[in-house]
C-alpha positions in Angstrom: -22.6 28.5 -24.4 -25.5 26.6 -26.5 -23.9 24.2 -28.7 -25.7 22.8 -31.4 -22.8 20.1 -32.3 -22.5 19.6 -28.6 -26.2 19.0 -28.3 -26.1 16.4 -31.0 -23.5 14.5 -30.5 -24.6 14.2 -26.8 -27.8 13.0 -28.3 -26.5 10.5 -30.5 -24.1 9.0 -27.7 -27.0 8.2 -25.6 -29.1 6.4 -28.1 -26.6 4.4 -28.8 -26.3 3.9 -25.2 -22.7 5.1 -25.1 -21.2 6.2 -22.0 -18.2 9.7 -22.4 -15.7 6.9 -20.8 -16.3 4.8 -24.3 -16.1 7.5 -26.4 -13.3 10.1 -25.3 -10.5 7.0 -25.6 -11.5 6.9 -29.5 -10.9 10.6 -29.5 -7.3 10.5 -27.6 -9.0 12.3 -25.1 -10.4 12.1 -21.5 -14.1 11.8 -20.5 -14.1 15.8 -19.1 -12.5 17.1 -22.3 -15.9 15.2 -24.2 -18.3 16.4 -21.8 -17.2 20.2 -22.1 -17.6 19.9 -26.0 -21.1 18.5 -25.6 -21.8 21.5 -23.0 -20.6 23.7 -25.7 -17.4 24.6 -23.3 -14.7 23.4 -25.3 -14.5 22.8 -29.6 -13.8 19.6 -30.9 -10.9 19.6 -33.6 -11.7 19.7 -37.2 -10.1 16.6 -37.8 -11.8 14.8 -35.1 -15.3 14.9 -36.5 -14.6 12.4 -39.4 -13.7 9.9 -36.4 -16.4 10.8 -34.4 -19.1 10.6 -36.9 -17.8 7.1 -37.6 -18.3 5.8 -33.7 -21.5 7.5 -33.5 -22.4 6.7 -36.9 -24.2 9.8 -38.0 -23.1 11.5 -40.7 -19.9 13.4 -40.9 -21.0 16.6 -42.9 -24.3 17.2 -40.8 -22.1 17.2 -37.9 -19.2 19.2 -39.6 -22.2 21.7 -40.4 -23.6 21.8 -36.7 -19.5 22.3 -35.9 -18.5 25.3 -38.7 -22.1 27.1 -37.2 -21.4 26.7 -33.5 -17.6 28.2 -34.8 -19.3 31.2 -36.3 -21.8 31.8 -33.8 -18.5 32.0 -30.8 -17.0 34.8 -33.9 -19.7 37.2 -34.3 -22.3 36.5 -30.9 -20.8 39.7 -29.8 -20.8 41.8 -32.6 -23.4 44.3 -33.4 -23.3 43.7 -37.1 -23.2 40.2 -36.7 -26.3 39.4 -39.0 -25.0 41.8 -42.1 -21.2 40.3 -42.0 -22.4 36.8 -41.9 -25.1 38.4 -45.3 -21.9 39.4 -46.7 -19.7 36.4 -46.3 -22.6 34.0 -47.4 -22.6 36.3 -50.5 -19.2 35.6 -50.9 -19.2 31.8 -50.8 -21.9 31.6 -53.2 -19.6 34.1 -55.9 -16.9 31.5 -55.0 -19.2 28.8 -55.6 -20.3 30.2 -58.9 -16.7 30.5 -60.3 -15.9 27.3 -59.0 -18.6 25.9 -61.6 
């Protein structure tokens, strides 16, 4: 599976010259647990991404973004109205938004 978070967060680990052995022990995890999220094999846990954006230091919502869209993507690859559902739930966030004013 392409995986947009898994893609950047690879990419920020190894400009910061970071090795998976560094960074999984941060995560409670091991090294072949990080490298399948970065392959787009496994998901990271929600509440790991605040953590992780703080030892990679990028920031938290652009990777909580890439994470939510990789999420939908696994939901709806499949489905042949994939494109109208996700037209109709964006709809709906922004009504919710709007009320939310």
């Amino acid at each position: 599976m392409n995986s947009q978070f898994g893609e950047k967060i690879r990419t920020l680990r190894e400009k910061q010259n970071l090795y998976l052995r560094q960074v999984a022990p941060l995560l409670e995890m091991d090294t072949a647990q990080l490298s399948k999220i970065e392959k787009g094999l496994r998901q990271l846990k929600r509440e790991q991404i605040t953590v992780l954006a703080d030892i990679l230091r990028a920031n938290a919502d652009e990777l909580l973004t890439l994470w939510l869209a990789d999420q939908i993507y696994a939901v709806v690859k499949d489905e042949k109205f994939a494109n109208e559902a996700m037209q109709l739930a964006e709809k709906n966030i922004n009504l919710k938004k709007k009320k939310n004013k």
